[in-house]
LUMTI-916061 format. One record per residue: x, y, z of N, C-alpha, C, CB in turn; residue in three letters; residue number from 1. Coordinates in nm, 3 decimals. Glycine has a CB too. Example, Ala and Ser with C-alpha at 12.3 -4.5 7.8 and 13.67 -1.06 7.14 Angstrom:
BEGIN
1.319, -0.569, 0.780, 1.230, -0.450, 0.780, 1.320, -0.330, 0.780, 1.131, -0.447, 0.905, ALA, 1
1.285, -0.225, 0.708, 1.367, -0.106, 0.714, 1.290, 0.003, 0.787, 1.408, -0.060, 0.572, SER, 2
% end
This chain:
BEGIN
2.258, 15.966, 2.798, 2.212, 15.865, 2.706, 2.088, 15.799, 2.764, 2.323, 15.761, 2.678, UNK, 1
1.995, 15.786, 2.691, 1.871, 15.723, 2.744, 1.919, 15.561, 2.731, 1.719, 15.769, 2.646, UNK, 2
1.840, 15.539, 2.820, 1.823, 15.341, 2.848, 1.780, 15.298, 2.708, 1.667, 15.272, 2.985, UNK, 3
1.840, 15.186, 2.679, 1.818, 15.138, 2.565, 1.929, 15.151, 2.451, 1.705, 15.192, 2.533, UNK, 4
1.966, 15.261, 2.451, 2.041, 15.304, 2.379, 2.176, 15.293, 2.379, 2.016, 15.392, 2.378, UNK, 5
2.307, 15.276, 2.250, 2.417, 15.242, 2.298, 2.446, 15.306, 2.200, 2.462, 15.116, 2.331, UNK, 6
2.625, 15.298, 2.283, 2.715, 15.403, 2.167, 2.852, 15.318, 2.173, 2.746, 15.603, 2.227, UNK, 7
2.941, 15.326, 2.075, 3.013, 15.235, 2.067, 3.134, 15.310, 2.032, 2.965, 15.135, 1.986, UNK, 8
3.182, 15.259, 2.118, 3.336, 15.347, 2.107, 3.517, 15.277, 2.137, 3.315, 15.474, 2.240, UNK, 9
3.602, 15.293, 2.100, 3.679, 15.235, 2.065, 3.805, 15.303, 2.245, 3.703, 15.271, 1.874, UNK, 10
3.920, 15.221, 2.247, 3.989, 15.221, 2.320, 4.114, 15.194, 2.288, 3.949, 15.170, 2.390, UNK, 11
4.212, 15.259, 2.263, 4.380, 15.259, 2.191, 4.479, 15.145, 2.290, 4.470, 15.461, 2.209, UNK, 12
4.524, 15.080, 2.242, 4.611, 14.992, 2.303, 4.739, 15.037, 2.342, 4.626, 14.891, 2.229, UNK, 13
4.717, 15.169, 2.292, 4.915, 15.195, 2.327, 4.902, 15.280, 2.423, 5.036, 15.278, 2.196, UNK, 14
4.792, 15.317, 2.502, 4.800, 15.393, 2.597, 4.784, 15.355, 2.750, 4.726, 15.472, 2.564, UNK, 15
4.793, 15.475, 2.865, 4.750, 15.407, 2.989, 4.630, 15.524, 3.021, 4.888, 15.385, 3.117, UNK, 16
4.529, 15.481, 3.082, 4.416, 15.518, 3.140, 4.405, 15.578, 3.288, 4.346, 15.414, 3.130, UNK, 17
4.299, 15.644, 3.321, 4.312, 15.693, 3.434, 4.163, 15.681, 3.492, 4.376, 15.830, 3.425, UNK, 18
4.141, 15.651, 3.608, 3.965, 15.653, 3.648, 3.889, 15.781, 3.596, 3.937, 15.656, 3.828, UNK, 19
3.912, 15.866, 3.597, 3.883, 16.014, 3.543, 3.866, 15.995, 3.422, 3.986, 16.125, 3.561, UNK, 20
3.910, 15.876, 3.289, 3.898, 15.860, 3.143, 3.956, 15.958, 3.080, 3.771, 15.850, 3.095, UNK, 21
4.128, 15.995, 3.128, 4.229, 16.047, 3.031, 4.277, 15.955, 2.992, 4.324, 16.131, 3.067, UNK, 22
4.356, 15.980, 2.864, 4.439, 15.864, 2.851, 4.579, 15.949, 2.801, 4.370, 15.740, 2.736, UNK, 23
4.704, 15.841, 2.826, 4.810, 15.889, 2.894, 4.919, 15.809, 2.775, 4.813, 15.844, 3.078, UNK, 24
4.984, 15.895, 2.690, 5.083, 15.796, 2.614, 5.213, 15.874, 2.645, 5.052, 15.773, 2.434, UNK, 25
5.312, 15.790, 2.628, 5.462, 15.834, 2.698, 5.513, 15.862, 2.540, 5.573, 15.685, 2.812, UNK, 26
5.553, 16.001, 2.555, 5.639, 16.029, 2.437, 5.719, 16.003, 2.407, 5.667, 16.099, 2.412, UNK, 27
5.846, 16.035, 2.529, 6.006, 16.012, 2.547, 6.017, 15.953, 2.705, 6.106, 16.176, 2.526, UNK, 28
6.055, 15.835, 2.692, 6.031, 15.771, 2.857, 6.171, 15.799, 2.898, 5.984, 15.579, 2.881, UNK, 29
6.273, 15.903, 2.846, 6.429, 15.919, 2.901, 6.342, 15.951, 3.026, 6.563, 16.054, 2.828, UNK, 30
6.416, 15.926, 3.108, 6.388, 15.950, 3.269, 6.371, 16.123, 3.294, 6.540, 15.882, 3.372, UNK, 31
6.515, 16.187, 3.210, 6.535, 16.307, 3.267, 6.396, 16.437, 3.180, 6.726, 16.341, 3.232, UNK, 32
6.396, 16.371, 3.038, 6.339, 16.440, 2.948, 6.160, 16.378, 2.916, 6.450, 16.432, 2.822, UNK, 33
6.117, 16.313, 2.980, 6.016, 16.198, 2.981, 5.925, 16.333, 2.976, 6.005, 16.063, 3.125, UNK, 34
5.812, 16.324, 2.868, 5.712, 16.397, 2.828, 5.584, 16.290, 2.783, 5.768, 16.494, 2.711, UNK, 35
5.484, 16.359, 2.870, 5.376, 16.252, 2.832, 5.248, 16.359, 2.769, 5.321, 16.144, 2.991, UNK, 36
5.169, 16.266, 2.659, 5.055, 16.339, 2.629, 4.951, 16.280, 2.633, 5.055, 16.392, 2.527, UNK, 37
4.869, 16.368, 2.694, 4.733, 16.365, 2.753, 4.572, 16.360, 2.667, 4.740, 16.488, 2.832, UNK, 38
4.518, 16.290, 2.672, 4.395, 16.356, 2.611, 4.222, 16.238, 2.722, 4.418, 16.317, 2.367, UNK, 39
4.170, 16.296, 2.545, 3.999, 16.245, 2.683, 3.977, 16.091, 2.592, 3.763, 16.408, 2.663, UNK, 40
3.896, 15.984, 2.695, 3.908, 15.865, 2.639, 3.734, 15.866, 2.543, 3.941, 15.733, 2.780, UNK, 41
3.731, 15.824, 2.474, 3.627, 15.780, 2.391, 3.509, 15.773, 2.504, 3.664, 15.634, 2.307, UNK, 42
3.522, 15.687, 2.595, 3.452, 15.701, 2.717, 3.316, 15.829, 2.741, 3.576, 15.727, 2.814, UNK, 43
3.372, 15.922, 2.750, 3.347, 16.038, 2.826, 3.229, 16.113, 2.739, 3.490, 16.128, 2.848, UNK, 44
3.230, 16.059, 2.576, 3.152, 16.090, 2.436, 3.042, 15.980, 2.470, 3.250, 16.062, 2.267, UNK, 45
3.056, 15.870, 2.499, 2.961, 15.755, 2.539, 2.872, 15.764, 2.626, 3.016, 15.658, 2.578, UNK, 46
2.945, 15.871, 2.773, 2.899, 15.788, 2.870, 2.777, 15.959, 2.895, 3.047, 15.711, 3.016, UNK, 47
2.819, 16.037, 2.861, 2.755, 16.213, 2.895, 2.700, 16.284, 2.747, 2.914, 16.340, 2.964, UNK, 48
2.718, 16.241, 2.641, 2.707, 16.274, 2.558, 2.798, 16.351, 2.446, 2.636, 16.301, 2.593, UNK, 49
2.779, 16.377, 2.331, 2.858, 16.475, 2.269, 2.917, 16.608, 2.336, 2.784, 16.512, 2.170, UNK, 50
3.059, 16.574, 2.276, 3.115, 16.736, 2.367, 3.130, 16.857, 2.228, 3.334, 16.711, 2.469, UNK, 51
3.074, 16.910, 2.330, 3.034, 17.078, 2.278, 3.148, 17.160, 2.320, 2.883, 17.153, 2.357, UNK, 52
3.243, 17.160, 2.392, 3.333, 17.226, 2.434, 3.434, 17.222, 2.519, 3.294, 17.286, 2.455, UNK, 53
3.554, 17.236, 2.510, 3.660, 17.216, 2.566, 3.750, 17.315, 2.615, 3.709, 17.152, 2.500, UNK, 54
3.763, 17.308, 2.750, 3.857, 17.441, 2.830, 3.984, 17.430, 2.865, 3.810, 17.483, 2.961, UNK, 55
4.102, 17.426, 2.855, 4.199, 17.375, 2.902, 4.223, 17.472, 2.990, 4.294, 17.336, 2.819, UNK, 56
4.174, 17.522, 3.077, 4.173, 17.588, 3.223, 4.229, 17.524, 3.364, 4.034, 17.613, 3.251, UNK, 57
4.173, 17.642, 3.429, 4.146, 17.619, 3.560, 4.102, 17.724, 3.595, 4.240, 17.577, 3.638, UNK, 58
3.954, 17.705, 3.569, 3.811, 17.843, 3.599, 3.822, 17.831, 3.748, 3.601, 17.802, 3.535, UNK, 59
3.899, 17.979, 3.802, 3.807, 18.027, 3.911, 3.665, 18.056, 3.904, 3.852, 18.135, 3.953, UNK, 60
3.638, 18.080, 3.761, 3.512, 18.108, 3.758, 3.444, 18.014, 3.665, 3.494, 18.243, 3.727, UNK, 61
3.372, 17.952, 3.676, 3.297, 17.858, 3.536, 3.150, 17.935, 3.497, 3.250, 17.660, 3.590, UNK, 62
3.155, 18.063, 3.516, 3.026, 18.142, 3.458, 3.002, 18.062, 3.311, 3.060, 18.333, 3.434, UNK, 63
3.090, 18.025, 3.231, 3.098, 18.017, 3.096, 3.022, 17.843, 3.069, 3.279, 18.045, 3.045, UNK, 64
2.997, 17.810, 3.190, 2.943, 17.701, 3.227, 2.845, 17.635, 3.267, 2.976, 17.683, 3.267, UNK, 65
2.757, 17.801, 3.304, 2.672, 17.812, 3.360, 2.512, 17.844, 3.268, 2.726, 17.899, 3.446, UNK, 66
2.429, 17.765, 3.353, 2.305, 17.821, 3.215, 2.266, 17.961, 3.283, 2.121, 17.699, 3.189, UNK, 67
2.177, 18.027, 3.149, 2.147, 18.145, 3.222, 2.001, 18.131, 3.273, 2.169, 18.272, 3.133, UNK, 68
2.004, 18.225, 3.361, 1.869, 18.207, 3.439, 1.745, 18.320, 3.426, 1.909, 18.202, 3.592, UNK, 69
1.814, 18.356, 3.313, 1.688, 18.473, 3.275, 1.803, 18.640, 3.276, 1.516, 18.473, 3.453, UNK, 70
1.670, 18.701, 3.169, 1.762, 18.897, 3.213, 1.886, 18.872, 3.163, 1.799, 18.964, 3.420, UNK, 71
1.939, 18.803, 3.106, 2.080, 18.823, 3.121, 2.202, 18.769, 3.203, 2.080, 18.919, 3.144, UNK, 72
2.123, 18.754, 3.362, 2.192, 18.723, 3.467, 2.260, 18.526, 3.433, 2.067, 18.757, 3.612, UNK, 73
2.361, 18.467, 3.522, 2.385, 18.360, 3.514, 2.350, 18.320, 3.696, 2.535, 18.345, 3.439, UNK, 74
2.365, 18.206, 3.702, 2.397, 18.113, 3.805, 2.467, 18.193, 3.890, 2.470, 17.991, 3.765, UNK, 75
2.596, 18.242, 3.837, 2.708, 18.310, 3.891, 2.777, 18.421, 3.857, 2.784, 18.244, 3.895, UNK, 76
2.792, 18.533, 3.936, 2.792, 18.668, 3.875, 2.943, 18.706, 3.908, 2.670, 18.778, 3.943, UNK, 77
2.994, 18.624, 3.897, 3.150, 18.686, 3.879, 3.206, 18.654, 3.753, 3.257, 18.628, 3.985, UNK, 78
3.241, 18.745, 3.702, 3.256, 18.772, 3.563, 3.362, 18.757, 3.526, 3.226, 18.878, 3.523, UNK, 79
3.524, 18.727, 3.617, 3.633, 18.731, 3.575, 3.657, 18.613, 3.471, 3.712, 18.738, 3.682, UNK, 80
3.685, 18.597, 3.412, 3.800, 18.480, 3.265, 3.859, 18.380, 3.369, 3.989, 18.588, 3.152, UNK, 81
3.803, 18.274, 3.301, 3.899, 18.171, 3.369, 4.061, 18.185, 3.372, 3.874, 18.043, 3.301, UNK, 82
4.131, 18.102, 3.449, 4.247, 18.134, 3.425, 4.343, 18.002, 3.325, 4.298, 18.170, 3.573, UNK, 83
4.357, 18.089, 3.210, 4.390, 17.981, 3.117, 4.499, 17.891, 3.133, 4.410, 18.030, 3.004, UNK, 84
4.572, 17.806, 3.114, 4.643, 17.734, 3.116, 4.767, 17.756, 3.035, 4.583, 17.645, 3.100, UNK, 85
4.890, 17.791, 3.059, 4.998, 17.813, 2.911, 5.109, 17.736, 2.946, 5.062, 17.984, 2.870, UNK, 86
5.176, 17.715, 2.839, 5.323, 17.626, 2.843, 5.400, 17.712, 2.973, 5.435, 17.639, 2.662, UNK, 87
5.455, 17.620, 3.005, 5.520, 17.635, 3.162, 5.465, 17.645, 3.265, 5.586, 17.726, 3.186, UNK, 88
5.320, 17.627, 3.269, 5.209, 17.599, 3.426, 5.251, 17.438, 3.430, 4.979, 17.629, 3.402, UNK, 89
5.263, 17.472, 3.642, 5.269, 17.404, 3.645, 5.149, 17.318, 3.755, 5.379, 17.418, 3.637, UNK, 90
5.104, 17.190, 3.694, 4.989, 17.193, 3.827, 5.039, 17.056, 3.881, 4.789, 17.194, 3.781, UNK, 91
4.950, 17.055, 3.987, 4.982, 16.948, 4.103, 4.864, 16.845, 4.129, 5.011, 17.028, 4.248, UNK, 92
4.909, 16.737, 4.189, 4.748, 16.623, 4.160, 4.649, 16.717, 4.227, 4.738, 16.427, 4.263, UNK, 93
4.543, 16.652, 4.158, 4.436, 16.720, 4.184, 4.370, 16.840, 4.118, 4.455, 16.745, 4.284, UNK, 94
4.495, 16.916, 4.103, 4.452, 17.062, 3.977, 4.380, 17.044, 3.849, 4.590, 17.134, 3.909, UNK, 95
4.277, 17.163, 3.900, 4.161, 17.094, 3.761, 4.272, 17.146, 3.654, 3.950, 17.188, 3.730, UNK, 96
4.218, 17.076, 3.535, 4.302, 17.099, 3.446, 4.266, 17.094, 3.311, 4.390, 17.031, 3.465, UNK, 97
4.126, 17.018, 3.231, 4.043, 17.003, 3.160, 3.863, 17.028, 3.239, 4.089, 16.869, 3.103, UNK, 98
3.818, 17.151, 3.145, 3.681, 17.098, 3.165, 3.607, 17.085, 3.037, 3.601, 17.185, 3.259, UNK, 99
3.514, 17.030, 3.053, 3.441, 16.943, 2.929, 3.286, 16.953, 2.933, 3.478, 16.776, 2.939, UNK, 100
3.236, 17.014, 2.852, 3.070, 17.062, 2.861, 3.025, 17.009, 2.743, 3.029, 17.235, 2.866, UNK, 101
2.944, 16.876, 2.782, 2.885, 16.808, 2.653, 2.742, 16.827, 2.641, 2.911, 16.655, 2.650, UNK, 102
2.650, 16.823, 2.575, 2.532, 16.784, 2.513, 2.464, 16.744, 2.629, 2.543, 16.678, 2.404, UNK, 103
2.508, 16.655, 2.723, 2.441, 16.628, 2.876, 2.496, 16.675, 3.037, 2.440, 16.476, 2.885, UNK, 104
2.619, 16.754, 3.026, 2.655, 16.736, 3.124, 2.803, 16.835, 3.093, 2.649, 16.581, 3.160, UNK, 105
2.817, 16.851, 3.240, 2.975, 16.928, 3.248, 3.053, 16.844, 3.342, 2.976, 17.100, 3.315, UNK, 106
3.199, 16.796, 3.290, 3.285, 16.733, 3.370, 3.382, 16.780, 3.365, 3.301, 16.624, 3.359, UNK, 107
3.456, 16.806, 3.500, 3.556, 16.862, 3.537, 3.703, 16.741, 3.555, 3.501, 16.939, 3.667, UNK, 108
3.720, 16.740, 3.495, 3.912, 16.661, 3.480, 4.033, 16.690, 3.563, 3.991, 16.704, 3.339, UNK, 109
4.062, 16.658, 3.681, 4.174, 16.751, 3.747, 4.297, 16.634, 3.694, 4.154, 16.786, 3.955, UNK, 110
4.422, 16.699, 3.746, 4.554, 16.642, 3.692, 4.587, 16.503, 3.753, 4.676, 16.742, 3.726, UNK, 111
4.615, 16.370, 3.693, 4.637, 16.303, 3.740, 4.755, 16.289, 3.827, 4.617, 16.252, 3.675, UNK, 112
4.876, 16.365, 3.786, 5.036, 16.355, 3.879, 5.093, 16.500, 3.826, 5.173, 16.190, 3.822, UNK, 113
5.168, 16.521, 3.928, 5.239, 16.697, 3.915, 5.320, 16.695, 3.823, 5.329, 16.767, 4.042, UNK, 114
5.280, 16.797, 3.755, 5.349, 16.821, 3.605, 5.347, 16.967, 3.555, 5.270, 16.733, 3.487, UNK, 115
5.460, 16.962, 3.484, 5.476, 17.097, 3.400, 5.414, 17.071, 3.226, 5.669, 17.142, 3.399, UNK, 116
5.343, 17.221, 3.188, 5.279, 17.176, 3.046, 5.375, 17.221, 3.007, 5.144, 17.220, 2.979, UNK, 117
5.376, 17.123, 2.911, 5.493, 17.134, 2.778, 5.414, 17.200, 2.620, 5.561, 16.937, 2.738, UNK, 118
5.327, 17.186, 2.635, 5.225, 17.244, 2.494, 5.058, 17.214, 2.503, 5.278, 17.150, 2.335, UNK, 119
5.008, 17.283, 2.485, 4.854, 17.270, 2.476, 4.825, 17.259, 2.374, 4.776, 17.359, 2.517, UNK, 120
4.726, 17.140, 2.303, 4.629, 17.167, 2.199, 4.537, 17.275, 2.142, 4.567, 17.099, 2.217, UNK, 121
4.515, 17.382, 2.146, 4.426, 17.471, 2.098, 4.343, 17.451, 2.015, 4.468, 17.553, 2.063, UNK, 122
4.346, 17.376, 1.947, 4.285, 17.309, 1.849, 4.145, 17.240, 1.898, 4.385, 17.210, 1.797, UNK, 123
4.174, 17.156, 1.987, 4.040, 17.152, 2.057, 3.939, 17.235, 2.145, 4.055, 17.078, 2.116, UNK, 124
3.998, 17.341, 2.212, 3.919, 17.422, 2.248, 3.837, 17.494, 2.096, 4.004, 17.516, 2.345, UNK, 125
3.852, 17.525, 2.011, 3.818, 17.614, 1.893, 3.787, 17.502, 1.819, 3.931, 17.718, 1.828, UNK, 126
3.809, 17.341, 1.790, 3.719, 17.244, 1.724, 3.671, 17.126, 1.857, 3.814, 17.166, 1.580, UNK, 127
3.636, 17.159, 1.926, 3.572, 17.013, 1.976, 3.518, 16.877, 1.957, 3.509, 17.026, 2.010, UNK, 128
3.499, 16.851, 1.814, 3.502, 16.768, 1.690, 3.575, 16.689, 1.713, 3.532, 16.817, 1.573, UNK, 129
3.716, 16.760, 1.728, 3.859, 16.680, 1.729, 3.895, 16.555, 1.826, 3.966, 16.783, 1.764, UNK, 130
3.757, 16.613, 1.961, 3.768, 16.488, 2.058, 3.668, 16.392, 2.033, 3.756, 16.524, 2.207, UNK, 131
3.580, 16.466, 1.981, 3.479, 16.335, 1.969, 3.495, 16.273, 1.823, 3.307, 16.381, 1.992, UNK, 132
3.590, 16.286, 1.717, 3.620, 16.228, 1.602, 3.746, 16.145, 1.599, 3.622, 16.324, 1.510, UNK, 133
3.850, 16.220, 1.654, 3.989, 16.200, 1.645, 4.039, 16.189, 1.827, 4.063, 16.345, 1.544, UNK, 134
3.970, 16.138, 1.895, 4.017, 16.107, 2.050, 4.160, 16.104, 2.044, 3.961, 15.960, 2.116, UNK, 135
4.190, 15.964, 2.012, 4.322, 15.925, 2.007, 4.447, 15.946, 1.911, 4.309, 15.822, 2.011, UNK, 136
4.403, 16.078, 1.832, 4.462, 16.105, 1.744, 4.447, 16.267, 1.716, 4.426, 16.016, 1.650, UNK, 137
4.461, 16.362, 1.665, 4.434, 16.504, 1.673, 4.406, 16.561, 1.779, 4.349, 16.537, 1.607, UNK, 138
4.307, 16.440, 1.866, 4.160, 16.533, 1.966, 4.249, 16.514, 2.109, 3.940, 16.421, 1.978, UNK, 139
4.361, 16.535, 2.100, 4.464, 16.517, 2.199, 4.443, 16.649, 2.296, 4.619, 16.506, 2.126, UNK, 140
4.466, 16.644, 2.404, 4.475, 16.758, 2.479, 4.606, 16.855, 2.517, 4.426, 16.715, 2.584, UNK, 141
4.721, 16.772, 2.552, 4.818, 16.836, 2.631, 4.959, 16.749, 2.644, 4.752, 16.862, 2.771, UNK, 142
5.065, 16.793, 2.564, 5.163, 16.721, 2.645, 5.220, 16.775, 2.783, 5.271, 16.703, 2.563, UNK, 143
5.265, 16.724, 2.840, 5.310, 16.752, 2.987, 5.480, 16.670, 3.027, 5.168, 16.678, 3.097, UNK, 144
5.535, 16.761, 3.151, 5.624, 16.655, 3.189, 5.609, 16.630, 3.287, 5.737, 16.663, 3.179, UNK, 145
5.591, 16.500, 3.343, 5.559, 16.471, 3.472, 5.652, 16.463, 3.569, 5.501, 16.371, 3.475, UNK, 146
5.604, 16.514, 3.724, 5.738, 16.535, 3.848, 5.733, 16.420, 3.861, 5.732, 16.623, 4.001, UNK, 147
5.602, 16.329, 3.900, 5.605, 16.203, 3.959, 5.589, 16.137, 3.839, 5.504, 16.170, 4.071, UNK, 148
5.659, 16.047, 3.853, 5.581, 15.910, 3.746, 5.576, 15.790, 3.767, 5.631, 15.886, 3.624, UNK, 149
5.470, 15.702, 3.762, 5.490, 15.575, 3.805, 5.379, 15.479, 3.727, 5.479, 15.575, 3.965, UNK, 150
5.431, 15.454, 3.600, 5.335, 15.400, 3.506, 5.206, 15.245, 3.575, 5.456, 15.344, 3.369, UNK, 151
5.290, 15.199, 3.678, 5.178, 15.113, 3.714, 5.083, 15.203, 3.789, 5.223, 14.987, 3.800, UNK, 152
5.069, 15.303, 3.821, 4.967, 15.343, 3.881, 4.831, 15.362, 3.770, 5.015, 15.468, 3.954, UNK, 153
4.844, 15.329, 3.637, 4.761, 15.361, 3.569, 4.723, 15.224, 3.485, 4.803, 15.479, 3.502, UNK, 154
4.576, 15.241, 3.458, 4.544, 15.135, 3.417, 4.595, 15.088, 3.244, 4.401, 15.145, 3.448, UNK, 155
4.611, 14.950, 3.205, 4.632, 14.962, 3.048, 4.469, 14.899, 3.027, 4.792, 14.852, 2.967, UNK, 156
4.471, 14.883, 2.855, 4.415, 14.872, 2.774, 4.274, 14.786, 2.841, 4.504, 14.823, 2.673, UNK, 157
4.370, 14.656, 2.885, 4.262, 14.514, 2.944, 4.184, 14.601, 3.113, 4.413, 14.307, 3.005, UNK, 158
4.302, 14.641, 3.169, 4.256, 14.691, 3.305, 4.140, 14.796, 3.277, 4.385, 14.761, 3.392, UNK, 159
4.139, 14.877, 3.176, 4.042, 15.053, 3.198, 3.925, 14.951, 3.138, 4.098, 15.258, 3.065, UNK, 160
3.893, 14.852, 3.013, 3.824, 14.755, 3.004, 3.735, 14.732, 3.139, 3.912, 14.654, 2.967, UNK, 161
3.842, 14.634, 3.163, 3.743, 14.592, 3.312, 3.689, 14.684, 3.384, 3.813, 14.525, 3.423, UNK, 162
3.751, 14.807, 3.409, 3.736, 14.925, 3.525, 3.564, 14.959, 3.433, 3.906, 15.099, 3.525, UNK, 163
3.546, 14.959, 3.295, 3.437, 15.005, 3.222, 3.362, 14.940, 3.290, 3.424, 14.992, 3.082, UNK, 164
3.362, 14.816, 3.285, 3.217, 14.711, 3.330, 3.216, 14.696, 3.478, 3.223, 14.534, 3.262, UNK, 165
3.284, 14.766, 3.536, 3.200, 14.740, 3.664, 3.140, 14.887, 3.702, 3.301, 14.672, 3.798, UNK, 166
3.166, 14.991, 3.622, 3.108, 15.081, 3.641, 2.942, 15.105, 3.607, 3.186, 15.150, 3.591, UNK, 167
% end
């Protein structure tokens, strides 16, 4: 976004936030059966620009990410397919887990707490629209069940607020 310029974007109250700008709503908080779903915060459309595309991966390879540099050739010449993501992966903090290639920029999303996927959106990889129209609603990413959980570790509504402005 050039200086000067602003974009205005909204923030859901029923959710919890993460420094990374997922946001995190509890489906079923039963302890044993507790499923949470995931998606990208309005944020991320504001702050890098329009997203053009959505991976629910974990690219060993991000060729698909890469500009090309002439001939044909890319950045990076390993050609294998990322490795997609399906119901019953399970990843651990840190595991990338969303990547996101907007209009300015590519950001990589790893997992906030170890979890098993319970269902992927597909919908957003094949409309990307869905995140930058419907964030908090359609443009959802992933439900999951989480190993760890510990809802104060994440920011709410007033806290990801504040966390905005001092950034």
């Amino acid at each position: 976004m050039n200086p000067g310029e602003y974009f205005e974007f909204s923030i859901a109250h029923d959710r919890k936030y993460t420094l990374d700008h997922l946001w995190i709503q509890m489906l079923d908080d039963d302890e044993e059966d507790m499923t949470v779903k995931i998606g990208i915060s309005e944020f991320i459309r504001a702050e890098y620009g329009e997203i053009v595309r959505v991976v629910l991966s974990k690219p060993e390879d991000d060729s698909e990410f890469q500009v090309d540099v002439g001939e044909g050739e890319s950045e990076n010449d390993d050609d294998a397919p990322p490795a997609l993501l399906s119901r019953g992966d399970e990843l651990d903090v840190d595991d990338l887990m969303i990547t996101i290639r907007t209009s300015e920029d590519r950001v990589l999303i790893n997992a906030p707490f170890p979890c098993k996927i319970v269902e992927l959106n597909g919908d957003v990889e094949d409309n990307p629209d869905l995140v930058n129209e419907e964030s908090y609603q359609d443009g959802w990413c992933m439900i999951v069940k989480p190993h760890e959980w510990d809802e104060d570790m994440y920011l709410d509504q007033s806290e990801y607020i504040e966390y905005l402005n001092e950034i």
